[in-house]
VEXKEDREN-583377 format. One line per field, with one value per atom (N, C-alpha, C): residue number from 1; residue in one letter; atom name; x, y, z. Coordinates in Angstrom, 3 decimals. Each point is the difference from the previous one (the first is absolute). Last residue first. Example, Ala and Ser with C-alpha at 12.3 -4.5 7.8 and 13.67 -1.06 7.14 Angstrom:
2
resi <- 2; 2; 2; 1; 1; 1;
resn <- S; S; S; A; A; A;
name <- N; CA; C; N; CA; C;
x <- 12.850; 0.820; -0.770; 0.290; -0.890; 0.900;
y <- -2.250; 1.190; 1.090; -5.720; 1.190; 1.200;
z <- 7.080; 0.060; 0.730; -0.070; 0.000; 0.000;
% end
This chain:
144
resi <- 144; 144; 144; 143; 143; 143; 142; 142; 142; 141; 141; 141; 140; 140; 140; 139; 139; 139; 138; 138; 138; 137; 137; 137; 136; 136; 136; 135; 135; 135; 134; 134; 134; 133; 133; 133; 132; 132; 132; 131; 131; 131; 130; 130; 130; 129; 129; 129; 128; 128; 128; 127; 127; 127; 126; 126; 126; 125; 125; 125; 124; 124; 124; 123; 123; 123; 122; 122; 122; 121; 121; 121; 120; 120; 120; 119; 119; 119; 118; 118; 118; 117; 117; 117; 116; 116; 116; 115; 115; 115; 114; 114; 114; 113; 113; 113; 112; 112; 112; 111; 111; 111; 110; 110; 110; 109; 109; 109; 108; 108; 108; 107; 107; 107; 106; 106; 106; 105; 105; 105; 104; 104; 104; 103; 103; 103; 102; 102; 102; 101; 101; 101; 100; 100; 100; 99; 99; 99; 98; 98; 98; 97; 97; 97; 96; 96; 96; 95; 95; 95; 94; 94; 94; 93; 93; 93; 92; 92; 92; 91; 91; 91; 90; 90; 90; 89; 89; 89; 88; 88; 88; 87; 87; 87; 86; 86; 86; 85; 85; 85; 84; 84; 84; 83; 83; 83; 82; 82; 82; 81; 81; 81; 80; 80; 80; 79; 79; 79; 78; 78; 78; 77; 77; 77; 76; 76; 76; 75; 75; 75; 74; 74; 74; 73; 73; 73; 72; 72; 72; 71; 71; 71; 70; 70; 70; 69; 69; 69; 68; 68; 68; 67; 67; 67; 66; 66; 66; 65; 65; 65; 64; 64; 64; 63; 63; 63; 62; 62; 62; 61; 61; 61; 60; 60; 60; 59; 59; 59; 58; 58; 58; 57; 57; 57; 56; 56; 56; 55; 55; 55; 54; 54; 54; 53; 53; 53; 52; 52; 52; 51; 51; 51; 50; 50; 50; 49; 49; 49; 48; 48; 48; 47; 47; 47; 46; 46; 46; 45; 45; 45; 44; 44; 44; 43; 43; 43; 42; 42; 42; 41; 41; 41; 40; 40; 40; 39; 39; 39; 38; 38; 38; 37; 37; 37; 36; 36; 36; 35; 35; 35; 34; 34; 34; 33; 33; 33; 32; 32; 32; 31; 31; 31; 30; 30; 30; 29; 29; 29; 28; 28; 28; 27; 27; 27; 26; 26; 26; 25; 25; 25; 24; 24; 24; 23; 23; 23; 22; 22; 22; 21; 21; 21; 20; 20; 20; 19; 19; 19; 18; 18; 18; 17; 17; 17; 16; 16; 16; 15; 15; 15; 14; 14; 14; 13; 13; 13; 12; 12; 12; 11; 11; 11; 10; 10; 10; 9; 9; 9; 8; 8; 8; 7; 7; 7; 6; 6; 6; 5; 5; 5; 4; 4; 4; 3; 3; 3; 2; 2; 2; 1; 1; 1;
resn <- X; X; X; X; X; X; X; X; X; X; X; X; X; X; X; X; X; X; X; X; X; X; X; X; X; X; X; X; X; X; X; X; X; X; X; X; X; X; X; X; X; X; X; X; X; X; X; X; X; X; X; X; X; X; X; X; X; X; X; X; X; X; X; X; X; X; X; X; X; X; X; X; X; X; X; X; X; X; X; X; X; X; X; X; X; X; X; X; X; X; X; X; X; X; X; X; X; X; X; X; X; X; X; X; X; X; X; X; X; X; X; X; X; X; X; X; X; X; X; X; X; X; X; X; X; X; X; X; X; X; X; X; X; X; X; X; X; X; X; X; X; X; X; X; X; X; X; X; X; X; X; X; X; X; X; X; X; X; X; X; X; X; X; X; X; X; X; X; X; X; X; X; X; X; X; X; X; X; X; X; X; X; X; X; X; X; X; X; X; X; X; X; X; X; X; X; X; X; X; X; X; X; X; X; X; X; X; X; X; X; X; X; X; X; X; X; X; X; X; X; X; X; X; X; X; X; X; X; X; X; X; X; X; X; X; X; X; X; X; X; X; X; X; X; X; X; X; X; X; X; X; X; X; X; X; X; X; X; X; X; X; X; X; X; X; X; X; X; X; X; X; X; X; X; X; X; X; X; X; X; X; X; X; X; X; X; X; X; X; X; X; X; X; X; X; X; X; X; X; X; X; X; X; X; X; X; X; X; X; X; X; X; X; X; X; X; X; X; X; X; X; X; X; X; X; X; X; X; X; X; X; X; X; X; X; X; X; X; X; X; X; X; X; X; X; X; X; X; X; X; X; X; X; X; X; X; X; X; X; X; X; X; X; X; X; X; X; X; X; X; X; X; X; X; X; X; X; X; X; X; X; X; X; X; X; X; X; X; X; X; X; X; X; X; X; X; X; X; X; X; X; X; X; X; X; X; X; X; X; X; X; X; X; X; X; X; X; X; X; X; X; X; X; X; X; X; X; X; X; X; X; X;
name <- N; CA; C; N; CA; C; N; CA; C; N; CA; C; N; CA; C; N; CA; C; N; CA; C; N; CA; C; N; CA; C; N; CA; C; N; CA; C; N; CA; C; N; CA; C; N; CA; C; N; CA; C; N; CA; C; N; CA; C; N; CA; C; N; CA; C; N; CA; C; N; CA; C; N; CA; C; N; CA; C; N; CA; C; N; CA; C; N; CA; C; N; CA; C; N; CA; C; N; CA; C; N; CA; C; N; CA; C; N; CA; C; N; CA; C; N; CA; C; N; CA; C; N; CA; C; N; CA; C; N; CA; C; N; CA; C; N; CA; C; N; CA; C; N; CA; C; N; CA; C; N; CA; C; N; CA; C; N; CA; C; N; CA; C; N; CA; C; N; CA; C; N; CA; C; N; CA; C; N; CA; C; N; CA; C; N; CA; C; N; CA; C; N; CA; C; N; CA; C; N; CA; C; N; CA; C; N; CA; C; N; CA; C; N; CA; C; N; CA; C; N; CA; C; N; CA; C; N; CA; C; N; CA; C; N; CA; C; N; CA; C; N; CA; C; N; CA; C; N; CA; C; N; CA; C; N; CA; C; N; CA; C; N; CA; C; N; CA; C; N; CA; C; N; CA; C; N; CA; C; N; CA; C; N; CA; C; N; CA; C; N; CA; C; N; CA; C; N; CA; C; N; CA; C; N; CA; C; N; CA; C; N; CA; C; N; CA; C; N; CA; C; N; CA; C; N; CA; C; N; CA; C; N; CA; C; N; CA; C; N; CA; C; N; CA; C; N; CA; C; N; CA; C; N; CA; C; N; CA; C; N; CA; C; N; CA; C; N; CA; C; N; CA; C; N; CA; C; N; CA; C; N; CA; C; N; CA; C; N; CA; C; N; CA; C; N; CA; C; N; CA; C; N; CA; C; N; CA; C; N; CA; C; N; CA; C; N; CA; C; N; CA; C; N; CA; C; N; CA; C; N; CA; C; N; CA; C; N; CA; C; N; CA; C; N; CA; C; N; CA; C; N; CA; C; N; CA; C; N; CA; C; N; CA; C; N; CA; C; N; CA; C; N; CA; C; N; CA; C; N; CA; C; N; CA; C; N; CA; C; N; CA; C; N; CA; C; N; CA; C; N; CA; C;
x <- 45.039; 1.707; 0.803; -5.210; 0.665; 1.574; -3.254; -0.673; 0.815; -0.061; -0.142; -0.793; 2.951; -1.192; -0.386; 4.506; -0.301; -1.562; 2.256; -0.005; -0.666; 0.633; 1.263; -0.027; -4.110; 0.758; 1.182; -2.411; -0.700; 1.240; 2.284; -0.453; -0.759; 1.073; 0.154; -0.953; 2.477; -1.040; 0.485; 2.582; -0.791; -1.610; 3.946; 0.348; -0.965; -1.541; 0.851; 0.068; -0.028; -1.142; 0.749; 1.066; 0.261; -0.904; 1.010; -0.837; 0.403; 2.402; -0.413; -0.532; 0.314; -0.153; -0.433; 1.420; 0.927; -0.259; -3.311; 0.491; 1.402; -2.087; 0.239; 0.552; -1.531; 1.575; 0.218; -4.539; 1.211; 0.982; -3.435; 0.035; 1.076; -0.340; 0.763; -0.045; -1.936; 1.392; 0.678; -4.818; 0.930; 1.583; -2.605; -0.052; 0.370; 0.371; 0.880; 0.057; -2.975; 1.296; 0.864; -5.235; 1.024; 1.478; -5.809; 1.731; 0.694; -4.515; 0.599; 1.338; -4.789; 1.393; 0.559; -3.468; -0.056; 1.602; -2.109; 0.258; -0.026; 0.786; -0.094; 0.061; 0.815; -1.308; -0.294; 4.480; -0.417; -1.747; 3.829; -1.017; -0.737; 5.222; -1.192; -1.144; 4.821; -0.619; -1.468; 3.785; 0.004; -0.884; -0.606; 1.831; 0.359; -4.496; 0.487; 1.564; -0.870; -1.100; 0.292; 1.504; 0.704; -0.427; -2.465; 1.124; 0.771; -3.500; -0.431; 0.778; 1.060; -0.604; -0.112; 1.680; 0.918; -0.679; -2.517; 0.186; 0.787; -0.204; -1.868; 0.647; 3.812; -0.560; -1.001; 0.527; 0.755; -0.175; -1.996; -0.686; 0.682; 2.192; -1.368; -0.592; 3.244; 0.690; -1.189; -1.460; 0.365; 0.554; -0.480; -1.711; 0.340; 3.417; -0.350; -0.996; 0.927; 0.890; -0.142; -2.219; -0.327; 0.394; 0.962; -0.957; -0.608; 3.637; 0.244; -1.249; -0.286; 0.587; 0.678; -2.461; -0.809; 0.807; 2.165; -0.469; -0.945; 2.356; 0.750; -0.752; -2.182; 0.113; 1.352; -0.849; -1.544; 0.235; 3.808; -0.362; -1.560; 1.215; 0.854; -0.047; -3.001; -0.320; 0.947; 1.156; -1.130; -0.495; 3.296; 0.673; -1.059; -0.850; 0.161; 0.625; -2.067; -1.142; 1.170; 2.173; -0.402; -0.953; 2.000; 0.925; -0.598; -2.862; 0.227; 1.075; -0.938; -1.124; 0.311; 3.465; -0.264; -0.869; -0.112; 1.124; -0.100; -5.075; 1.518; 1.182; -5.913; 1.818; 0.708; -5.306; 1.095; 1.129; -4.884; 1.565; 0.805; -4.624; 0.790; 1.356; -3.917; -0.200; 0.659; 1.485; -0.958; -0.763; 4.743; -1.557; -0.453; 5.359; -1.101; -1.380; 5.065; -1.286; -0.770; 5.320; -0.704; -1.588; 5.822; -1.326; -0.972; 5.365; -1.324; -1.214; 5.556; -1.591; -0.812; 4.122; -0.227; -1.386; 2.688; -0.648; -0.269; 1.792; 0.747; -0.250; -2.302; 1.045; 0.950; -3.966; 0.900; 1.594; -3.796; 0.676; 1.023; -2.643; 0.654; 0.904; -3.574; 1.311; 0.953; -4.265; 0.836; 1.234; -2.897; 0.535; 1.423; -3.840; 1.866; 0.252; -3.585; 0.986; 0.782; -3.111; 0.863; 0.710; -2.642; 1.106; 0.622; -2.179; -0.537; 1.420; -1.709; 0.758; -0.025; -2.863; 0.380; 0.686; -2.299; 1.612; -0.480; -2.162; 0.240; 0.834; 0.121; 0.326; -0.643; -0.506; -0.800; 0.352; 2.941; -0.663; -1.578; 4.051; 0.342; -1.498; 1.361; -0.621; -0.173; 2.547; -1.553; -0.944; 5.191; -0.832; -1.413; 1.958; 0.190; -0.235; 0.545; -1.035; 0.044; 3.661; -1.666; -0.628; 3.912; -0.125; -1.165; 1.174; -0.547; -0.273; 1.591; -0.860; -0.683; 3.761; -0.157; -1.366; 1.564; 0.152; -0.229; 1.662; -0.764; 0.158; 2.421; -0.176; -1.007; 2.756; -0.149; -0.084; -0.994; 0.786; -0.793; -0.895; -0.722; 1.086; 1.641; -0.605; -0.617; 0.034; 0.473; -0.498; 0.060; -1.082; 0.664; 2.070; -0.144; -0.639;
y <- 192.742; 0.454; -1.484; 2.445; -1.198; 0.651; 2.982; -0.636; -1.427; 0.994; 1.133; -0.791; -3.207; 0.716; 1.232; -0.979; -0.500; 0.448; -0.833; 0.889; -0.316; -2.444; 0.475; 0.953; -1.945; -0.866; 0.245; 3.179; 0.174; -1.199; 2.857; -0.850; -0.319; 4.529; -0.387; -1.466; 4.020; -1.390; -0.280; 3.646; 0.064; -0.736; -0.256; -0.325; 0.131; -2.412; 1.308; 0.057; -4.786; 0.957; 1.084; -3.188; 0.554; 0.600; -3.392; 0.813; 0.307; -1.666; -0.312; 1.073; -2.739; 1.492; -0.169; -3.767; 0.971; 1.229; -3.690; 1.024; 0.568; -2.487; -1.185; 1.183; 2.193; -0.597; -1.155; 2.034; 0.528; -0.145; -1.995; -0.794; 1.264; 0.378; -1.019; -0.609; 4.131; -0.088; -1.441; 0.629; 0.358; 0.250; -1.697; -0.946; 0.600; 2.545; -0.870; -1.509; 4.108; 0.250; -1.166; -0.948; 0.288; 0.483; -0.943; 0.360; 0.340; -2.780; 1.359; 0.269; -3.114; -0.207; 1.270; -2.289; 1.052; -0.472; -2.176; -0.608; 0.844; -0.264; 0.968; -1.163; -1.748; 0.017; 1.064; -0.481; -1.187; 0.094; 3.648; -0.639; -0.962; 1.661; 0.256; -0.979; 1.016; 0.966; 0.241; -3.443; 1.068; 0.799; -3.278; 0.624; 0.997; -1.978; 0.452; 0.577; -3.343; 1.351; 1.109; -4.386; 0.475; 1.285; -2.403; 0.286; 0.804; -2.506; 1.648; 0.367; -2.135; -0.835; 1.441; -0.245; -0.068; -0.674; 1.762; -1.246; -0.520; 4.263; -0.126; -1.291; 1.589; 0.578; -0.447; -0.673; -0.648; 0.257; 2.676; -1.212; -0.905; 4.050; 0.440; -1.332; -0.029; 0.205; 0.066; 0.248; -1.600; 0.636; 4.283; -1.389; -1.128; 2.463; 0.370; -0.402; -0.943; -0.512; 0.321; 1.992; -1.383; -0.557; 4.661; -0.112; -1.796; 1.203; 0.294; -0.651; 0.265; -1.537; 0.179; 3.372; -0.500; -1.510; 3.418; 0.728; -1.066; 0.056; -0.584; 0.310; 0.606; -1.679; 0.411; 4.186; -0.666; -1.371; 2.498; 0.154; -0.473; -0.598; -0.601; 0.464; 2.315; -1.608; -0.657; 4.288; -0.065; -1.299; 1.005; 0.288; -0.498; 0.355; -1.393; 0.005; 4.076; -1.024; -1.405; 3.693; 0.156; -1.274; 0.222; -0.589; 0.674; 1.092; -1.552; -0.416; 4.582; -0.339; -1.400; 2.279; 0.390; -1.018; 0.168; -1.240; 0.345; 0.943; 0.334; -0.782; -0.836; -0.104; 0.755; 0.758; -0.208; 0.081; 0.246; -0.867; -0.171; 2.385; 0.436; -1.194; 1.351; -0.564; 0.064; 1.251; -1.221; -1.154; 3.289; 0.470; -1.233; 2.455; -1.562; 0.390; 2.667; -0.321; -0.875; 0.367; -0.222; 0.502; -0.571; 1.082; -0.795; -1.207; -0.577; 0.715; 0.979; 0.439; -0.650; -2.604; 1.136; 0.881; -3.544; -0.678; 1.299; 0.067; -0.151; -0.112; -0.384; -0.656; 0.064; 2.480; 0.124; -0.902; -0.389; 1.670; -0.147; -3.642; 0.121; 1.344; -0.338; -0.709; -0.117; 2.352; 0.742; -0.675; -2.308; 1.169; 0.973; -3.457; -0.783; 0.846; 1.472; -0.564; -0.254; 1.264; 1.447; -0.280; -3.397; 0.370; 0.937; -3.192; 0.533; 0.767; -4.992; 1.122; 1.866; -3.883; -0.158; 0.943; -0.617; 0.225; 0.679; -3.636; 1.009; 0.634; -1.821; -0.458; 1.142; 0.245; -0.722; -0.242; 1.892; 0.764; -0.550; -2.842; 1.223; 1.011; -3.133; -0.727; 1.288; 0.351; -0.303; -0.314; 0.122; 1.321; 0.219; -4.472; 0.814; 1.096; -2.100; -0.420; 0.733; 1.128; 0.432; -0.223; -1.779; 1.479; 0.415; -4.168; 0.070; 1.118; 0.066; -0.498; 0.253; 3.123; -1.563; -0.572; 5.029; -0.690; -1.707; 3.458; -0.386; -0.494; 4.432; -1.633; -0.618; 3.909; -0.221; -1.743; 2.054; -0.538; 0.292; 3.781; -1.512; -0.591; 3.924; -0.254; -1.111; 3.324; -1.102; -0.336; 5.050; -1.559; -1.136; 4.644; -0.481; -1.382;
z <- 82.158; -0.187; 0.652; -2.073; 0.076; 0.224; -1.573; 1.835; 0.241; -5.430; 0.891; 1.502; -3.514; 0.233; 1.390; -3.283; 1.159; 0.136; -4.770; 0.941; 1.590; -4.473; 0.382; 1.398; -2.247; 0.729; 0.465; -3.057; 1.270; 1.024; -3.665; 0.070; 1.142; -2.439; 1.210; -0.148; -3.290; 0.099; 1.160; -1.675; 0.895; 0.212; -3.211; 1.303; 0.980; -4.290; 0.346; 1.717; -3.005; 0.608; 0.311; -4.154; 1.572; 0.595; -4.566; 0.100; 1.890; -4.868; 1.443; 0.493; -4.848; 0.691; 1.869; -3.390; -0.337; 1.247; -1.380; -1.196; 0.420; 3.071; -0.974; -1.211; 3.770; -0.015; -0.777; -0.085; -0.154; 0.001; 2.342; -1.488; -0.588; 4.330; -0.368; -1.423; 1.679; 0.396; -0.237; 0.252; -1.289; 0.308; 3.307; -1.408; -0.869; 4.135; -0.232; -1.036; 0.488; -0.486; 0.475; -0.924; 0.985; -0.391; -1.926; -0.509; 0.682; 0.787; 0.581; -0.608; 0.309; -0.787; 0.189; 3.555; -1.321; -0.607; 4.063; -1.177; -1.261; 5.658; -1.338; -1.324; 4.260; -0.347; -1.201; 1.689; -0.212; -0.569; 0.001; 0.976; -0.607; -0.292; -0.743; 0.958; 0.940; 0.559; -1.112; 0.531; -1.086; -0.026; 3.168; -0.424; -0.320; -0.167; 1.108; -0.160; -3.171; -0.066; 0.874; 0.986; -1.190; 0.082; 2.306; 0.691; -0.771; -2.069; 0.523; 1.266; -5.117; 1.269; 1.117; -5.016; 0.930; 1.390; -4.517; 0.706; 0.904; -0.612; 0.166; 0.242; -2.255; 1.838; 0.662; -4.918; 0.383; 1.932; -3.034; 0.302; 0.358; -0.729; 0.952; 0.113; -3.504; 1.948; 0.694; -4.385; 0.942; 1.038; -1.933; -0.084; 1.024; -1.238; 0.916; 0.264; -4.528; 1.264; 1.442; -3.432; 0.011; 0.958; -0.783; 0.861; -0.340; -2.493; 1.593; 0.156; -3.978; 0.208; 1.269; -1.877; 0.155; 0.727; -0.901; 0.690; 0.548; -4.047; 1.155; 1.318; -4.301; 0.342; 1.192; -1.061; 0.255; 0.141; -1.563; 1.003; 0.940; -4.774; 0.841; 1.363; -2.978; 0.220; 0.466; -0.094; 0.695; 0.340; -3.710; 2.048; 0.930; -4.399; -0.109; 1.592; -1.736; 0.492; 0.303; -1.289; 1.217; 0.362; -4.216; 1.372; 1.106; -3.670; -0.130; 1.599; -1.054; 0.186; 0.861; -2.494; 0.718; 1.171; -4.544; 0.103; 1.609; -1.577; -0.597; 0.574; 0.026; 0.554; -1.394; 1.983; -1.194; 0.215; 2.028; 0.479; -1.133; 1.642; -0.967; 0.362; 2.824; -1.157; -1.151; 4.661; -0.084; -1.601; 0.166; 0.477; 0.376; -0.189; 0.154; 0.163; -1.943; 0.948; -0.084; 0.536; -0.654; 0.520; 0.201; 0.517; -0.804; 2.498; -1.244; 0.225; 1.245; -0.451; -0.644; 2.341; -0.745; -0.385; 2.693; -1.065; -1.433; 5.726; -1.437; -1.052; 4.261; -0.215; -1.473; 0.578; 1.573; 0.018; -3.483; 0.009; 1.426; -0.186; -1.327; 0.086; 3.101; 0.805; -1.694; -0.743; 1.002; 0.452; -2.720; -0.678; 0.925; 1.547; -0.939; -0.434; 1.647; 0.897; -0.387; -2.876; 0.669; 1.272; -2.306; -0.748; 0.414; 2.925; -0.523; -0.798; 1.190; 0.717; -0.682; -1.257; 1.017; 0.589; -4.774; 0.487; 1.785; -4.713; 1.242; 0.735; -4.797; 1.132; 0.854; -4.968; 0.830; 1.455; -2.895; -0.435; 0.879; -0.174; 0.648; 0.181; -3.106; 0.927; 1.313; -3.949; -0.370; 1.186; 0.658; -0.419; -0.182; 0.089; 1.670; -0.516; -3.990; 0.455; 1.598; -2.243; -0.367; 0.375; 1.525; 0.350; -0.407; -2.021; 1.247; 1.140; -4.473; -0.317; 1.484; -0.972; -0.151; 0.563; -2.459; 1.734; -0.412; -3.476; 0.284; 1.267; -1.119; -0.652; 0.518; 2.812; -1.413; -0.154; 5.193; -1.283; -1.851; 3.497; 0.058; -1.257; 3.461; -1.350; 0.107; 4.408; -1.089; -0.742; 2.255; -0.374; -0.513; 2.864; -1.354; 0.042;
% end
């Protein structure tokens, strides 16, 4: 069963974020947030979406506002993992070494362990599965 949309007027500022809606790009895509909505409980939100057609219904609206909240958190990880990454670069090239990044690389490389850390500012800790095999943890092969 669909939830009702409150009775009564919405408040001013709910509108305006509705209005606005209709222009936002949407980043993530709606049959994503659709699918994890339904999964977790949220309930059937169906809708169809054309390219040239974007007409929100109440439906419509909390999917896109999931979407745009999920799009600025997504974006304010991969920031953070940004600096960790430039924070490392300036650490000095012993430092570097350490942490098993090469000094002369100067590409920007999203490392699971920069996101793993701008993550744990949110709350979400992030693991490697069991069968990740760390290279430094392990003895190098012909060596005993």
């Amino acid at each position: 069963m669909a939830p009702t949309p409150p009775s009564g007027p919405l408040p001013a500022s709910t509108e305006q974020v509705y209005s606005g809606l209709v222009e936002a790009p949407l980043v993530v895509p709606p049959q994503l947030v659709q699918y994890y909505m339904r999964k977790s409980g949220q309930g059937p939100v169906l809708y169809n979406i054309s390219a040239d057609d974007r007409e929100c219904n109440e439906d419509m609206r909390l999917t896109q506002v999931v979407s745009l909240a999920s799009q600025r958190f997504l974006a304010t990880v991969l920031h953070d993992a940004l600096q960790y990454h430039k924070m490392k670069r300036s650490a000095g090239v012993k430092a570097m070494k350490e942490a098993g990044v090469d000094p002369k690389d100067k590409r920007r490389v999203l490392r699971t362990d920069d996101l793993a850390q701008a993550l744990q500012e949110y709350g979400v800790t992030l693991r490697n599965p069991p069968y990740y095999v760390d290279a430094k943890d392990q003895p190098a092969a012909g060596r005993r």
